[in-house]
The first five atom37 places (N, CA, C, CB, O) and aatype in JSON, in Angstrom:
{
  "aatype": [20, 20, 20, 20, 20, 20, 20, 20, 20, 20, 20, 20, 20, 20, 20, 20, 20, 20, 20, 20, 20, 20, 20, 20, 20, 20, 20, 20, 20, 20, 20, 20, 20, 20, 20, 20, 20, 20, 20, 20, 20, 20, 20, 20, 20, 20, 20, 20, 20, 20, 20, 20, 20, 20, 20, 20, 20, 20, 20, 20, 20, 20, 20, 20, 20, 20, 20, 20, 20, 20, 20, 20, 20, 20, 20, 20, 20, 20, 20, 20, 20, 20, 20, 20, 20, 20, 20, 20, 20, 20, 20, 20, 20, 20, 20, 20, 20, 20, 20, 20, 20, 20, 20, 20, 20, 20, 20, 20, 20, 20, 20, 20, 20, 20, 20],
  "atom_mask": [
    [1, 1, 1, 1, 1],
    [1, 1, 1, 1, 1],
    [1, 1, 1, 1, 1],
    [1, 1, 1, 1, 1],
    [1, 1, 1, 1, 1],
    [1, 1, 1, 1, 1],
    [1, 1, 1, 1, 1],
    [1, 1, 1, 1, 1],
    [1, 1, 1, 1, 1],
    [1, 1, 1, 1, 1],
    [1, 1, 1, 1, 1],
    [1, 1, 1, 1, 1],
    [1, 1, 1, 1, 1],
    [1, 1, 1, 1, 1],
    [1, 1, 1, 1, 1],
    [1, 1, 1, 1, 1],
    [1, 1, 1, 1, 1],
    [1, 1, 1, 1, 1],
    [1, 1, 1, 1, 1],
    [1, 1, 1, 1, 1],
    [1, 1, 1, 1, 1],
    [1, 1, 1, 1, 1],
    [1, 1, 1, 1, 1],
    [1, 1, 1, 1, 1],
    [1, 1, 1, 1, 1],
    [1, 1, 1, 1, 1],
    [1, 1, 1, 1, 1],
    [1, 1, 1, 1, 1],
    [1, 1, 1, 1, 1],
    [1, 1, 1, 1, 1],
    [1, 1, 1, 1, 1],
    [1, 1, 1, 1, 1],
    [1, 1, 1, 1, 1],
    [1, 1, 1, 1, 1],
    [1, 1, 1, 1, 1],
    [1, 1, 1, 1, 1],
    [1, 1, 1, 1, 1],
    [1, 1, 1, 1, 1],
    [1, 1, 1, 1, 1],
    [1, 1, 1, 1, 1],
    [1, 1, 1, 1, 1],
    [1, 1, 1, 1, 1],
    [1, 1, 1, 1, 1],
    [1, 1, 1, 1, 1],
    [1, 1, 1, 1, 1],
    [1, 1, 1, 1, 1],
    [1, 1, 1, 1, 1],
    [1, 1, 1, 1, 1],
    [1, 1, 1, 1, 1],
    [1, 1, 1, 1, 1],
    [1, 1, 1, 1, 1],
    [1, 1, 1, 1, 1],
    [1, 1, 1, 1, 1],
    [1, 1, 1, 1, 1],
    [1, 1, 1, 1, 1],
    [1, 1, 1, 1, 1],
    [1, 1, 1, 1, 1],
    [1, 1, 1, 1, 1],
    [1, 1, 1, 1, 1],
    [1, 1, 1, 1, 1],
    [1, 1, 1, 1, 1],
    [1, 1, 1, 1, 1],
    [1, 1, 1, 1, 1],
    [1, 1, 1, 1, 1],
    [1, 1, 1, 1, 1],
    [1, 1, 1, 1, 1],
    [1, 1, 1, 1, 1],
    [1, 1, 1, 1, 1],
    [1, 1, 1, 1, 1],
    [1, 1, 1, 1, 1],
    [1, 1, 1, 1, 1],
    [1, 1, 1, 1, 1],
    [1, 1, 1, 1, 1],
    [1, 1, 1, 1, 1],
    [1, 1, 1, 1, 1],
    [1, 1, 1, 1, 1],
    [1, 1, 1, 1, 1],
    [1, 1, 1, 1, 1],
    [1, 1, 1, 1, 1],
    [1, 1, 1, 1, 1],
    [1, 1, 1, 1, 1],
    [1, 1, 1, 1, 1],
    [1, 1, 1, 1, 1],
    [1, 1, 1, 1, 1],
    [1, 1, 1, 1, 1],
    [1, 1, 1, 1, 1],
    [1, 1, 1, 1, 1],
    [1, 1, 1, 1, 1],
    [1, 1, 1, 1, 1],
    [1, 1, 1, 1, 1],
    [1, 1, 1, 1, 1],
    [1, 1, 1, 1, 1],
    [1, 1, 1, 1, 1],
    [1, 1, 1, 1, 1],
    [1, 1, 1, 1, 1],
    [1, 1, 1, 1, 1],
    [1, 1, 1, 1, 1],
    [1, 1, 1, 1, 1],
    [1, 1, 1, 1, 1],
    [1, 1, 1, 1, 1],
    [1, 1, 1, 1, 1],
    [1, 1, 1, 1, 1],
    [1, 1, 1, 1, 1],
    [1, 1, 1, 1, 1],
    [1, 1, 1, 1, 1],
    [1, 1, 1, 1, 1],
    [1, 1, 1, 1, 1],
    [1, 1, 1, 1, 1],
    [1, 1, 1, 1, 1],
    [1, 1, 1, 1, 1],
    [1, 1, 1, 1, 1],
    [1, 1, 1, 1, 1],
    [1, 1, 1, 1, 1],
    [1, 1, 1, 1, 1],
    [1, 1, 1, 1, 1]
  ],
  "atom_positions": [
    [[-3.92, -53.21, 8.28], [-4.62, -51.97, 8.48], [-4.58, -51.62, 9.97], [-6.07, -52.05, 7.96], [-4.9, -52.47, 10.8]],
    [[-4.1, -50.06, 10.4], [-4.19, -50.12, 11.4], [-6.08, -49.77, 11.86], [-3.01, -49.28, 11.82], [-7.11, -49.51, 11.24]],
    [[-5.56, -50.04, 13.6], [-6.93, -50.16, 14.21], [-7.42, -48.25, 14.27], [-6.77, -51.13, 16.09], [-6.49, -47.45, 14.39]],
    [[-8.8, -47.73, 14.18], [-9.1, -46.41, 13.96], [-8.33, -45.73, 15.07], [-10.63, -46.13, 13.94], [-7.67, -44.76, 14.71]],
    [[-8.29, -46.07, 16.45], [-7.67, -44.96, 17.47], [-6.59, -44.8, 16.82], [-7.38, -45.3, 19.04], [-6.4, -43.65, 16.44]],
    [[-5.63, -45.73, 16.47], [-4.65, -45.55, 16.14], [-3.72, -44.83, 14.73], [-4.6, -46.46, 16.41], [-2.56, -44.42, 14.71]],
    [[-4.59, -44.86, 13.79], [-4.51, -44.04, 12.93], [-5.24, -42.56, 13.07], [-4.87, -44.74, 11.96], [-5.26, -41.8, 12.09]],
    [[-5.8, -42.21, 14.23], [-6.61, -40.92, 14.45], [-5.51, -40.27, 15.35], [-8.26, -41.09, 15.22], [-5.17, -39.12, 15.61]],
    [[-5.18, -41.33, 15.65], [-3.54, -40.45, 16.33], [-2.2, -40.02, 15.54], [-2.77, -41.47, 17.42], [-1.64, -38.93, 15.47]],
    [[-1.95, -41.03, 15.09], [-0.94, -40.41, 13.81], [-1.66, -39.66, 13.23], [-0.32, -41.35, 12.68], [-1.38, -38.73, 13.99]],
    [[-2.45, -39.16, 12.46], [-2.87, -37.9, 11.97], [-3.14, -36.65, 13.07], [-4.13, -38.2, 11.21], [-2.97, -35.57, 12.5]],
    [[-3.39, -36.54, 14.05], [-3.38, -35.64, 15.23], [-1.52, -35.23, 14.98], [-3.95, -36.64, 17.02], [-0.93, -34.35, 14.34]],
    [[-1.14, -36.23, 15.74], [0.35, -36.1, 15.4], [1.05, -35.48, 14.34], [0.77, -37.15, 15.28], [1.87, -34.58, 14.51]],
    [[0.69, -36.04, 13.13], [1.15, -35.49, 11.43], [0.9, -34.17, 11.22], [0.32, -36.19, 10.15], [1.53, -33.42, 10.47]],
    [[-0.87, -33.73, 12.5], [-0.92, -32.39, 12.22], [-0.28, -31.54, 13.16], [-2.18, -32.02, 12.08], [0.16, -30.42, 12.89]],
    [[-0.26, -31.9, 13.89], [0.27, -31.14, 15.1], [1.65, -30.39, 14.72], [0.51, -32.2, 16.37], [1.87, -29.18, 14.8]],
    [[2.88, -31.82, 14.13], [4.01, -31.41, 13.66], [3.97, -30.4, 12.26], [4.73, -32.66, 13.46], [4.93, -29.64, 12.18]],
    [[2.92, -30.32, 11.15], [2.75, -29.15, 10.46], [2.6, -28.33, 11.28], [1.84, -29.08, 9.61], [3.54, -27.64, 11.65]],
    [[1.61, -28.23, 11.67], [1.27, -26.72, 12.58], [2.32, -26.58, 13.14], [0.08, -26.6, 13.75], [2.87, -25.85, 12.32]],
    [[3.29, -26.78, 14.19], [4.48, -26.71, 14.67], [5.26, -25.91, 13.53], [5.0, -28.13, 15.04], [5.4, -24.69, 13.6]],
    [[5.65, -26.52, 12.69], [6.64, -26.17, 11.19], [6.1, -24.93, 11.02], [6.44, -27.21, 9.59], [7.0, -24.08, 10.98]],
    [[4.91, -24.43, 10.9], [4.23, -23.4, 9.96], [4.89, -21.91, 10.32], [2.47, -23.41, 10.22], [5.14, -20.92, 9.63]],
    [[5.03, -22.24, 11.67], [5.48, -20.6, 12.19], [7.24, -20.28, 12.08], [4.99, -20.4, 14.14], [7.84, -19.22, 12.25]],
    [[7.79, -21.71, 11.7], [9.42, -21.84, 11.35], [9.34, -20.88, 9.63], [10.07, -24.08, 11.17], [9.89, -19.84, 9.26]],
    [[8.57, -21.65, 9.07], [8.52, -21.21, 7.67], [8.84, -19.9, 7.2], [7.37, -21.38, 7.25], [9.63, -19.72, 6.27]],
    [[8.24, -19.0, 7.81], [8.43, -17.59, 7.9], [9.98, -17.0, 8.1], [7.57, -17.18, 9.05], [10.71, -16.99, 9.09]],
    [[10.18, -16.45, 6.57], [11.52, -15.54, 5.77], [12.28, -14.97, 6.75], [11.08, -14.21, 4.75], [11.73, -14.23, 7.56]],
    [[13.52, -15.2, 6.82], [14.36, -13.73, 7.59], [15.38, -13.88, 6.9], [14.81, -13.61, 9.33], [16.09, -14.87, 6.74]],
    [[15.49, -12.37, 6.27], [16.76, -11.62, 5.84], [17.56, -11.67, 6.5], [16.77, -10.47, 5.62], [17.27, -11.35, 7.66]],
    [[18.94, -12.04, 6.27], [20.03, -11.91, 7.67], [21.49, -11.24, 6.75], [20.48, -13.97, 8.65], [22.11, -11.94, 5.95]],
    [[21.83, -9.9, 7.02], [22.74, -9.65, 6.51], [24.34, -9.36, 7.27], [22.19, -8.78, 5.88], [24.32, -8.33, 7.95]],
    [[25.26, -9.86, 7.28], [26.07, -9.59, 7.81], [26.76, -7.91, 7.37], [26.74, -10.77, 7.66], [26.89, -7.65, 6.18]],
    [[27.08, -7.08, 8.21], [27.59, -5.86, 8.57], [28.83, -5.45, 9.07], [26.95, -5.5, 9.27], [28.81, -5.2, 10.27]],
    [[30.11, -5.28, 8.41], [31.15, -5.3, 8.95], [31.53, -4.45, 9.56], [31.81, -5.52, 8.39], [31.14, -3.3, 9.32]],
    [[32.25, -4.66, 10.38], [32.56, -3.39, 12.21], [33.95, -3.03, 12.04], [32.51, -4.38, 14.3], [34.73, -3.88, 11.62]],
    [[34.39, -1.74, 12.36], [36.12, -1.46, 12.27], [36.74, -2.55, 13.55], [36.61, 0.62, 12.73], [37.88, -3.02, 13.45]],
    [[36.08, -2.79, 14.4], [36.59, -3.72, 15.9], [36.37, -5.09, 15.27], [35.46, -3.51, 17.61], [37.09, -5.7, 16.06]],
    [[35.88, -6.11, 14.38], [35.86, -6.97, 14.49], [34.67, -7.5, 14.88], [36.65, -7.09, 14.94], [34.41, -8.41, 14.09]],
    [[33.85, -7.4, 15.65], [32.66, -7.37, 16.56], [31.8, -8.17, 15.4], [32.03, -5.67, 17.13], [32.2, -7.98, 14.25]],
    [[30.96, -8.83, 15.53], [29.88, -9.47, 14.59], [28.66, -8.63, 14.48], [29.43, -10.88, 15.11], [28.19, -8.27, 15.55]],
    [[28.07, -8.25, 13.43], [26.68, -7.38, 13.76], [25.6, -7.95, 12.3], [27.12, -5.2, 13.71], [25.98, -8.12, 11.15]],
    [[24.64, -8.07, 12.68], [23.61, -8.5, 11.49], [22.49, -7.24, 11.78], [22.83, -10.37, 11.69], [22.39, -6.48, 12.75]],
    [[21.83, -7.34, 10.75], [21.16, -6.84, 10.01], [19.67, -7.61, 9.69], [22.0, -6.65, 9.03], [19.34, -7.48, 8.52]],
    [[18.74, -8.38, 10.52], [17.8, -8.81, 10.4], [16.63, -8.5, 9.72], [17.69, -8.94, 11.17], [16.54, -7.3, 9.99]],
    [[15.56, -8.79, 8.94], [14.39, -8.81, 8.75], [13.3, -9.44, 8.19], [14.37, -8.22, 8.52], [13.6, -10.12, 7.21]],
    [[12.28, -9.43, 8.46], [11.35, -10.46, 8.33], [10.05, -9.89, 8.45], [11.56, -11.52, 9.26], [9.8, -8.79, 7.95]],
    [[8.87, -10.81, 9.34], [7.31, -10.1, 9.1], [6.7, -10.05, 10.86], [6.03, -11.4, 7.82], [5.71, -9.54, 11.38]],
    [[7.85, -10.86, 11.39], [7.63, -10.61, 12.96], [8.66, -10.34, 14.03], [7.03, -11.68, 13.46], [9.5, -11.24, 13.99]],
    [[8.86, -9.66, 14.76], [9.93, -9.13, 15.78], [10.43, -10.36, 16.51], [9.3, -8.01, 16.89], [11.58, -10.77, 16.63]],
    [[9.16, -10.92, 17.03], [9.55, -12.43, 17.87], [10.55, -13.53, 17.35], [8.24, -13.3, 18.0], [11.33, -14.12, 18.1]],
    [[10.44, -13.75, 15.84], [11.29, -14.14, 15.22], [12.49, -13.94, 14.68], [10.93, -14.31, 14.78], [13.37, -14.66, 14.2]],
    [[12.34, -12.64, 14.87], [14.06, -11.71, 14.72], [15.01, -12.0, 15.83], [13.95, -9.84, 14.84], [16.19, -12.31, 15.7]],
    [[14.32, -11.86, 16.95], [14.7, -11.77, 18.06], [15.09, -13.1, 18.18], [13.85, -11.22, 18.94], [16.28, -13.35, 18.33]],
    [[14.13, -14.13, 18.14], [15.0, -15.64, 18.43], [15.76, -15.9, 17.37], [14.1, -17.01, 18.62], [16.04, -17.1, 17.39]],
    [[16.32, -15.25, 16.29], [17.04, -15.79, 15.21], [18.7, -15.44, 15.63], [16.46, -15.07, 13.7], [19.74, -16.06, 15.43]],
    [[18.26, -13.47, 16.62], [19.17, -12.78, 16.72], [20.02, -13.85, 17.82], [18.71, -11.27, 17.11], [21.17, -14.18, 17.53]],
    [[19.42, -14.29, 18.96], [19.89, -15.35, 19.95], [20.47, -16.4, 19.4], [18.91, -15.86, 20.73], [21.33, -16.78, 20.2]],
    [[20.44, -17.15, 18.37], [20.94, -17.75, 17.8], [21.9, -17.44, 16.59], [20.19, -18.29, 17.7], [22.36, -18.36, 15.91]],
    [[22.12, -16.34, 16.39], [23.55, -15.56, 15.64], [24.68, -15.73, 16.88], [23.25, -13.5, 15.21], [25.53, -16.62, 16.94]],
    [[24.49, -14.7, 17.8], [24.76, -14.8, 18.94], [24.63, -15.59, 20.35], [24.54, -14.13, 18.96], [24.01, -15.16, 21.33]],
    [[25.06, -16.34, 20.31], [25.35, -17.1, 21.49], [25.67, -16.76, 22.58], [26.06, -17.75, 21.38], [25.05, -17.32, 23.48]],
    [[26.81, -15.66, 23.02], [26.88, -14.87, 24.34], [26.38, -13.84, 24.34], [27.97, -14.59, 24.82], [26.86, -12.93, 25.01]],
    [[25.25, -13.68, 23.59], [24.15, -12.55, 23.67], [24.65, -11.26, 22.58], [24.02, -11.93, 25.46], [25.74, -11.34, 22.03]],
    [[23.88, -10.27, 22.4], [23.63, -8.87, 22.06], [23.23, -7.77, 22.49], [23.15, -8.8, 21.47], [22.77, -7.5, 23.6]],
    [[23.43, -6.98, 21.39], [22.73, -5.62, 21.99], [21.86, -5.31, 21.04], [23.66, -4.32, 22.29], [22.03, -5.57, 19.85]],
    [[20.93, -4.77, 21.49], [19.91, -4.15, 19.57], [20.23, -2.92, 19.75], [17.72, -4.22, 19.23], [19.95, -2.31, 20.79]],
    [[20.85, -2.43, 18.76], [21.34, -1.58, 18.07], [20.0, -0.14, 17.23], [22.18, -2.66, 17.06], [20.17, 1.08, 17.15]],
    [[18.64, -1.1, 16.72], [17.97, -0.55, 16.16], [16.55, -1.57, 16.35], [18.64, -0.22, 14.89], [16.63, -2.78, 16.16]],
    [[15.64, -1.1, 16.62], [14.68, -2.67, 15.57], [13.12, -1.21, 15.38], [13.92, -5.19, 17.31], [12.85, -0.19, 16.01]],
    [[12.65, -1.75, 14.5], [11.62, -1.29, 13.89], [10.55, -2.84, 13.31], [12.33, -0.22, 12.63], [10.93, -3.86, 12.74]],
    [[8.97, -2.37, 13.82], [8.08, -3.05, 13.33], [6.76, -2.34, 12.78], [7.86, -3.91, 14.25], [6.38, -1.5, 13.59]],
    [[6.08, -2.41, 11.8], [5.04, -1.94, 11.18], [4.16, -2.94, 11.13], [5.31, -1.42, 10.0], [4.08, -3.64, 10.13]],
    [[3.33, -3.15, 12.27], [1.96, -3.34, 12.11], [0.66, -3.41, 12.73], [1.97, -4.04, 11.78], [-0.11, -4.33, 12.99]],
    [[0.66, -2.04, 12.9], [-0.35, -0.81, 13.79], [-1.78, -1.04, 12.48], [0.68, 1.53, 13.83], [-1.97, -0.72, 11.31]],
    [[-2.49, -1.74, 13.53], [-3.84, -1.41, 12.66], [-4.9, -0.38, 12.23], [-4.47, -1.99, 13.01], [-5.22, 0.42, 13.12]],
    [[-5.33, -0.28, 11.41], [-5.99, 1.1, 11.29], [-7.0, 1.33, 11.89], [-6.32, 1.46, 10.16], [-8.02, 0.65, 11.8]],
    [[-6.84, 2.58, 12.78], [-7.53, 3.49, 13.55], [-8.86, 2.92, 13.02], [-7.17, 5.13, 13.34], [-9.04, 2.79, 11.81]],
    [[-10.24, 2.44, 14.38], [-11.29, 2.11, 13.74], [-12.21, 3.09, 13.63], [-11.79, 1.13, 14.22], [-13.39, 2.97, 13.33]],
    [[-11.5, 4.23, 13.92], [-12.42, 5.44, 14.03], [-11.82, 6.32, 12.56], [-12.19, 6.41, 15.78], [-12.28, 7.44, 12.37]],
    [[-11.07, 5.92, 11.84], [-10.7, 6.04, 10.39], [-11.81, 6.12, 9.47], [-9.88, 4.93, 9.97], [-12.53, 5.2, 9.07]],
    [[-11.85, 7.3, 9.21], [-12.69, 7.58, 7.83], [-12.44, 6.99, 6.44], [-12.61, 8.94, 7.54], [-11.35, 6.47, 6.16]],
    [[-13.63, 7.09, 5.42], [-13.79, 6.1, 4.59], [-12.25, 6.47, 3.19], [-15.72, 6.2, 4.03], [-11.72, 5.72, 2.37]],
    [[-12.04, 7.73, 3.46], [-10.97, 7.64, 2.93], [-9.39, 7.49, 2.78], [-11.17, 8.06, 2.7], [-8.55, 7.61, 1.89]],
    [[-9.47, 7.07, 4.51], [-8.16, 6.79, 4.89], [-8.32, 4.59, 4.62], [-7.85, 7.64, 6.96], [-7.59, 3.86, 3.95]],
    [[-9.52, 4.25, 5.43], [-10.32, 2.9, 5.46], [-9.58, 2.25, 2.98], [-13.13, 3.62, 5.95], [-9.18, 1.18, 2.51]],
    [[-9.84, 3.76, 2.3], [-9.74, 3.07, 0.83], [-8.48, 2.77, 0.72], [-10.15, 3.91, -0.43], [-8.15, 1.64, 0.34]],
    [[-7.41, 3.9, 1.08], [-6.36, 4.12, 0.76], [-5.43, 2.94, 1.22], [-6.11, 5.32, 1.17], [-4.49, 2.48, 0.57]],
    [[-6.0, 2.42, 2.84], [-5.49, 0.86, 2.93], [-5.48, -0.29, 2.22], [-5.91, 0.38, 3.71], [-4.75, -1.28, 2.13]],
    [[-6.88, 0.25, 1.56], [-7.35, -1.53, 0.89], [-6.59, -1.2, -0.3], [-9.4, -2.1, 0.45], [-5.7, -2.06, -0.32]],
    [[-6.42, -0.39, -1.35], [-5.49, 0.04, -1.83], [-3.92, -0.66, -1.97], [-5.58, 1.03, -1.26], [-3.37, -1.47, -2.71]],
    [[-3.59, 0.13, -0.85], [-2.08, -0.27, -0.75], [-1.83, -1.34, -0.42], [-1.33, 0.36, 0.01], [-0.7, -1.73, -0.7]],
    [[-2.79, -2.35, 0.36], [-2.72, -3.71, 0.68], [-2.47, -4.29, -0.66], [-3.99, -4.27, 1.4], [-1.52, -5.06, -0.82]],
    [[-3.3, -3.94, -1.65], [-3.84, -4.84, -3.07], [-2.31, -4.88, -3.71], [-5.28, -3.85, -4.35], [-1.75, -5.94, -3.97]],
    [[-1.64, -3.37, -3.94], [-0.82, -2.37, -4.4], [0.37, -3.84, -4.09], [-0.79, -0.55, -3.44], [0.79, -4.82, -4.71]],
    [[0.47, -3.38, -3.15], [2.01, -4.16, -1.9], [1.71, -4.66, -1.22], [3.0, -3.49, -0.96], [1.67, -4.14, -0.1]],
    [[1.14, -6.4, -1.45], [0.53, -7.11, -0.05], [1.65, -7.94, 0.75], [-0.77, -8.25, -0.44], [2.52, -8.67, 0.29]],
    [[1.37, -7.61, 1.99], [2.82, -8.45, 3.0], [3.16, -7.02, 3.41], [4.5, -9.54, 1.97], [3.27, -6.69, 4.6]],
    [[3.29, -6.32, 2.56], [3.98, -4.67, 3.26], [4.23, -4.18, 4.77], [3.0, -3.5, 2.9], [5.21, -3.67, 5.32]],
    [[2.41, -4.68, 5.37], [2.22, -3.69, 6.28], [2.61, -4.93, 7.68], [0.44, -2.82, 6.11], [2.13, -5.12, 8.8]],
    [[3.44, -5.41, 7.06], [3.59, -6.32, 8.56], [5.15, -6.69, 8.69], [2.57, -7.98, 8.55], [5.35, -7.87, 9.0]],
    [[6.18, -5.97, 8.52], [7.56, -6.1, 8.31], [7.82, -5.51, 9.96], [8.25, -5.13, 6.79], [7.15, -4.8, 10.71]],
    [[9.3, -6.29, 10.1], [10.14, -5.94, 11.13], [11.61, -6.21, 10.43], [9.8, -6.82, 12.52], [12.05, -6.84, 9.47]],
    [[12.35, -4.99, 11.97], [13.78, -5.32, 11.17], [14.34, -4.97, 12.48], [14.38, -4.34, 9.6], [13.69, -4.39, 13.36]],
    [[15.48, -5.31, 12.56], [16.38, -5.64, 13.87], [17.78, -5.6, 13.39], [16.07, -7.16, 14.6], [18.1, -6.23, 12.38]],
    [[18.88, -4.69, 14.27], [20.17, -4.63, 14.1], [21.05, -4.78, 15.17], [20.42, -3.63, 13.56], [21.56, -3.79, 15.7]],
    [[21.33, -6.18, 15.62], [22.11, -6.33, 16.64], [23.84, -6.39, 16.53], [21.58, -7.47, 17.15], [24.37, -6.25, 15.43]],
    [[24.54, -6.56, 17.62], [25.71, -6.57, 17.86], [26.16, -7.53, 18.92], [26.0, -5.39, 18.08], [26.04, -7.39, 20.13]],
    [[26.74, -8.58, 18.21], [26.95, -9.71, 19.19], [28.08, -9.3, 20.26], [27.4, -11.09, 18.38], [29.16, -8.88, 19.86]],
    [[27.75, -9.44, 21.78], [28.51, -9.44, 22.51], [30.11, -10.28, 21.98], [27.72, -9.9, 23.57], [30.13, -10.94, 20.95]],
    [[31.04, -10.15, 22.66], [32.31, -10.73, 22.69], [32.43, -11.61, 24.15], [33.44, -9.52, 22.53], [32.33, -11.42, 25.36]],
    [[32.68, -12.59, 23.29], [33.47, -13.59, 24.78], [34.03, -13.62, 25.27], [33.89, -14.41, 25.05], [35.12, -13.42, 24.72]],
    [[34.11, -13.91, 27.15], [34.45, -13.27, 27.61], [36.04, -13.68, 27.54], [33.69, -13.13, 28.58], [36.39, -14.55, 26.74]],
    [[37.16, -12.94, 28.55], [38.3, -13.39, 28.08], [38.47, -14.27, 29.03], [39.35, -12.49, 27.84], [38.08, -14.27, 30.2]],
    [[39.33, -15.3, 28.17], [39.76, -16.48, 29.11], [40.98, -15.64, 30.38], [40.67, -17.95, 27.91], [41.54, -14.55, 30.47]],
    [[40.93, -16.98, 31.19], [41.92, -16.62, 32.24], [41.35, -16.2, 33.8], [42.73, -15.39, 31.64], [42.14, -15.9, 34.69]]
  ]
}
């Protein structure tokens, strides 16, 4: 049996590395997009920009360009009346996850030329 510090640390640890994992977990769509030049371009999306963005860096290796990106998730006005306040809780119930999407369309740079 181990001694208590020592098992209070591996569990610190065990949690630490979940929590770590938790924010990997999170979906991204990645569609490839074909170019008349050849050029590489995706088509990203998911529920956070930050994660598009480091996914897009890792499509691309000698970098990109964003092309497009869009994110939806502007909270409602707290000065929102009770019938704009329903129509959220509503559409939350309706389509939940909805109101928190991003999407990103980059274009991987080209390497440079040898020589």
């Amino acid at each position: 049996m181990l001694p208590p510090h020592r098992s209070a640390s591996r569990l610190a640890a065990l949690a630490l590395l979940l929590a770590s994992q938790s924010g990997c977990a999170t979906r991204i769509d990645v569609q490839s997009i074909g170019t008349t030049d050849g050029s590489a371009m995706y088509e990203l999306r998911g529920h956070q920009m930050a994660g598009l963005q480091s996914h897009a860096q890792a499509l691309c290796p000698k970098g990109h360009v964003v092309l497009r990106q869009w994110q939806h998730d502007q909270p409602l006005d707290p000065q929102a009346g009770l019938p704009a306040k329903g129509w959220a809780w509503v559409s939350d119930k309706l389509a939940p996850g909805e109101q928190d999407q991003a999407q990103l369309l980059v274009q991987c740079l080209p390497a440079p030329p040898a020589g």
